[in-house]
N, C-alpha and C positions, 0 to 999 in steps of 0.2 A: 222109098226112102225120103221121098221129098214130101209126102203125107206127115209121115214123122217129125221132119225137121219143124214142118209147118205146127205141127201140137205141141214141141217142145220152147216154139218160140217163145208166145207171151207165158208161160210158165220162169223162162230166162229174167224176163223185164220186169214181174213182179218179185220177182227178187232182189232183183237190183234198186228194184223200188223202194221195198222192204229195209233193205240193208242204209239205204240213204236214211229212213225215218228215224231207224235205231240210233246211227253215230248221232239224228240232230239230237235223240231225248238224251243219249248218253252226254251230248254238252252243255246239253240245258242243266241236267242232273251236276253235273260239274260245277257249271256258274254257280248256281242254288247252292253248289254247298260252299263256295269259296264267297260268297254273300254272306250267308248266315254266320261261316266262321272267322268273318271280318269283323263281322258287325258283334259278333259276341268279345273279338276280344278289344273291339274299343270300348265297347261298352266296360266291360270288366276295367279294362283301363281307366277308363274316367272315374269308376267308382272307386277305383285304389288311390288315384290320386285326389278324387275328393273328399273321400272318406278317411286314406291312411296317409296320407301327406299333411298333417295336420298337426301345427305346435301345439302341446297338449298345457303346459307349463312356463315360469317364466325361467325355470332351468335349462328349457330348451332354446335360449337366446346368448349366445355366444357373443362376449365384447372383450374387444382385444385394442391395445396400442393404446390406452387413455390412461394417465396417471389421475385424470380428474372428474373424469366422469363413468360414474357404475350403472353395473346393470338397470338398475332400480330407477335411474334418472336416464336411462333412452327409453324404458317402458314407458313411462310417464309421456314424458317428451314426443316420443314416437305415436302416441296413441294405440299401444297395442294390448286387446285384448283375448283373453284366454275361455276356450279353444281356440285356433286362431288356423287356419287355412291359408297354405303360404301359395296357392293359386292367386287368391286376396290383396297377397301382399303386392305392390307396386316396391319394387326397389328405388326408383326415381322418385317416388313421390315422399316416400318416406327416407331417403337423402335429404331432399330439399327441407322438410319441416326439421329434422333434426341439424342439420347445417346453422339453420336460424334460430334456433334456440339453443343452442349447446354451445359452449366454448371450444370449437375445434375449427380447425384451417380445413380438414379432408373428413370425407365418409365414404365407405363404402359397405354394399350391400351385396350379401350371397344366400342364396335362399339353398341349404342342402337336402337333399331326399333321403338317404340312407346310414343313420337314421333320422327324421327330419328334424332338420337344426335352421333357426338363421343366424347368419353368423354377420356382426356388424364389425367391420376395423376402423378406427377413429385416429386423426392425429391431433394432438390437442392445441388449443391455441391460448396464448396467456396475453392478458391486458399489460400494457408495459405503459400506457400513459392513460392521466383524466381525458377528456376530448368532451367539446363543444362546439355544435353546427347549427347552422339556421335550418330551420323546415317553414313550410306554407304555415304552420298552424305557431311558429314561434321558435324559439331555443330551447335544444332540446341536448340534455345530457347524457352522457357516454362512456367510452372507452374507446381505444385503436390496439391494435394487435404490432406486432411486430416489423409486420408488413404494410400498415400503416391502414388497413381494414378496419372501418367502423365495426363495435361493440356495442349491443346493447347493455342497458345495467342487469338487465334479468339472466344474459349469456354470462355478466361477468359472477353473478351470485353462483352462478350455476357450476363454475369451477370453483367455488368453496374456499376461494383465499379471502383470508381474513384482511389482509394490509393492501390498502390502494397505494396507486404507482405516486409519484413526487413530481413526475413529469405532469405540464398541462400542455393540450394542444388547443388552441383557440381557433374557429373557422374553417373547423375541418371540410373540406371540401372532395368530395371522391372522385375525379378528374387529376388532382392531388395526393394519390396517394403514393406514388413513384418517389419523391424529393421528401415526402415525409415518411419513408420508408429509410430514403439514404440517414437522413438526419439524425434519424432512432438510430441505428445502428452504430455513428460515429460517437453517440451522446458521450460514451465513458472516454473517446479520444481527446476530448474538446479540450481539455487542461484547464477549464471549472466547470462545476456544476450546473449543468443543464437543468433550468427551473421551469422555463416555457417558450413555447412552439405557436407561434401565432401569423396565419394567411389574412393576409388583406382581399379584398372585395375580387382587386383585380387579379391574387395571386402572388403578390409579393412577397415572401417569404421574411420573418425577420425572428431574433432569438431573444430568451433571457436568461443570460449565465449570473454565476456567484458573486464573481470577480469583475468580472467586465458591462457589466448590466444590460440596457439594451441593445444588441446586434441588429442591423440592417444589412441583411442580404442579398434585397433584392429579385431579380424574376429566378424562378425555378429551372435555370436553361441547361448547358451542357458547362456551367463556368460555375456553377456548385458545388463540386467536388472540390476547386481550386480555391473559392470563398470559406469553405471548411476546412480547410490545411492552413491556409492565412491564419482565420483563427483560431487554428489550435497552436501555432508557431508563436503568436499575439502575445497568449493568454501565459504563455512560456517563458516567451523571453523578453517579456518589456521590465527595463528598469524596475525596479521596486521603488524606487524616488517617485516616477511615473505612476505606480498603483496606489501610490499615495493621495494623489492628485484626486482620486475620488471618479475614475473615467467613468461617467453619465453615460457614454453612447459610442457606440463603432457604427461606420459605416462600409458595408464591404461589397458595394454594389458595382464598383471597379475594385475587384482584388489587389491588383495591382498598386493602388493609392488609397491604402486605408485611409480612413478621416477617423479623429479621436473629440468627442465631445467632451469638454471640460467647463465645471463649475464656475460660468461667470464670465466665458470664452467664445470666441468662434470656433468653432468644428476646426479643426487642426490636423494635417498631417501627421503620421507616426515620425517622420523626419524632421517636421517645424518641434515634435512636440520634442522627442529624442535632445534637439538644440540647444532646448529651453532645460531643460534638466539640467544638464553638460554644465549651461553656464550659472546654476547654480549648485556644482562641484560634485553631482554624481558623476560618477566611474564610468569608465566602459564608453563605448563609440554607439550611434544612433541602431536602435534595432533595424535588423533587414530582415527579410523575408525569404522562406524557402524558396529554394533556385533562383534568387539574383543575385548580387555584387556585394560585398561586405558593406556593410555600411550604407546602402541605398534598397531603401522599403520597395522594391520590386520595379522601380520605375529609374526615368532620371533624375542624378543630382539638381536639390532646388525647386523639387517642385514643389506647387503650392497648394492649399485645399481647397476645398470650396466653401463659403462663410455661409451660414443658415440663422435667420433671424431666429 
């Protein structure tokens, strides 16, 4: 028995040998196939979306949300040519060149696969004044947006209106575009016609209306809202004796104490000038000013102006 055991031993171990070789080629055989069938179907992959992901036309270019700008002028604009492979396409990059060439505030890019579309959403943006700024190379002319965003002339051709705004902004400065953003938007409150928008060096803001001619504002701070209500309330309710007077100049760089420039005067309080009317037998008591005291231009009784050679 023990002779037997002994011949049936390495008979046992070559088996076992055996069996170990098998499972390794069966894994090998396994990888090998989950290799090859990875690799086939990126491949096939890359080639569907090389090959079949592909804008073939410019029907295949989806533009939505623009009253002003068509298809025809983002192909342009965008640089897009047909076939067109939307692997290619950079959405970011082609935002950015269309932002700056188009009359629009927003863009957005979606590149779709099935079936392959790119879809562009635009929000449009409309020139509401001329504008005028310095650059290195000189003065250079424009548009501002609503928001008070420079415009170029070629962004503003590009929305297709025929009639330029009435509004001028002079010194547009883009650090400025916040107070000349408020400004635009009160223009129709002002109670006259808003002719022009003009920054000094340092930022001083100043106007020119129909009726009251040139506005001095002063800095662009948080007391410009309150300089814009002064002179909408001004423009309102001053005497008509008073807009006779031919007022040359406001100054509302203390809201509170307007000063009124008059033909051949010193700069005058709205209360000194109120006086002078009065006592040439127009009606009515001195104008005041939203939220003060009847009869007292936002300040106290008797104040005086300040005289400007």
């Amino acid at each position: 028995m023990r002779a037997v055991s002994q011949a049936l031993g390495p008979t046992t171990a070559e088996r076992r040998h055996q069996l170990r070789q098998q499972r390794r080629r069966d894994r090998l055989k396994q990888l090998w196939r989950i290799l090859v069938l990875s690799g086939s179907a990126a491949g096939l992959g890359w080639l569907l979306l090389r090959e079949g992901w592909v804008v073939q036309s410019p029907n295949q270019v989806i533009v939505l949300g623009s009253r002003q700008v068509n298809r025809e002028q983002v192909i342009r604009e965008g640089g897009l040519r047909f076939p067109l492979s939307l692997l290619a396409v950079s959405p970011q990059q082609l935002r950015s060149r269309l932002a700056a060439s188009l009359p629009v505030e927003q863009v957005q890019v979606s590149r779709l696969m099935l079936p392959p579309r790119l879809r562009i959403e635009l929000v449009d943006r409309e020139a509401v004044a001329q504008a005028q700024r310095r650059t290195g190379r000189g003065e250079e002319n424009g548009y501002v947006d609503r928001l008070g965003n420079w415009m170029s002339s070629r962004q503003q051709r590009s929305g297709g209106s025929a009639s330029l705004p009435q509004v001028r902004v002079i010194g547009w400065q883009q650090r400025l575009r916040e107070p000349l953003a408020l400004v635009l938007a009160k223009r129709d409150q002002l109670g006259s016609r808003l002719e022009e928008i003009h920054f000094e060096a340092n930022g001083n803001l100043g106007l020119r209306t129909a009726t009251l001619g040139s506005v001095h504002l002063g800095p662009p701070d948080e007391r410009l809202p309150r300089r814009l209500e002064v002179l909408q309330h001004l423009s309102r309710q001053l005497p008509q004796q008073l807009k006779k007077l031919q007022v040359q100049s406001i100054d509302l760089s203390d809201p509170e104490k307007p000063e009124l420039g008059l033909p051949g005067q010193p700069t005058t309080t709205t209360s000194q000038a109120g006086s002078t009317t009065s006592q040439a037998g127009a009606p009515g008591s001195q104008p005041g000013l939203p939220g003060s005291q009847p009869g007292v231009p936002g300040s106290q009784p008797g104040a005086t102006g300040r005289s400007r050679q």
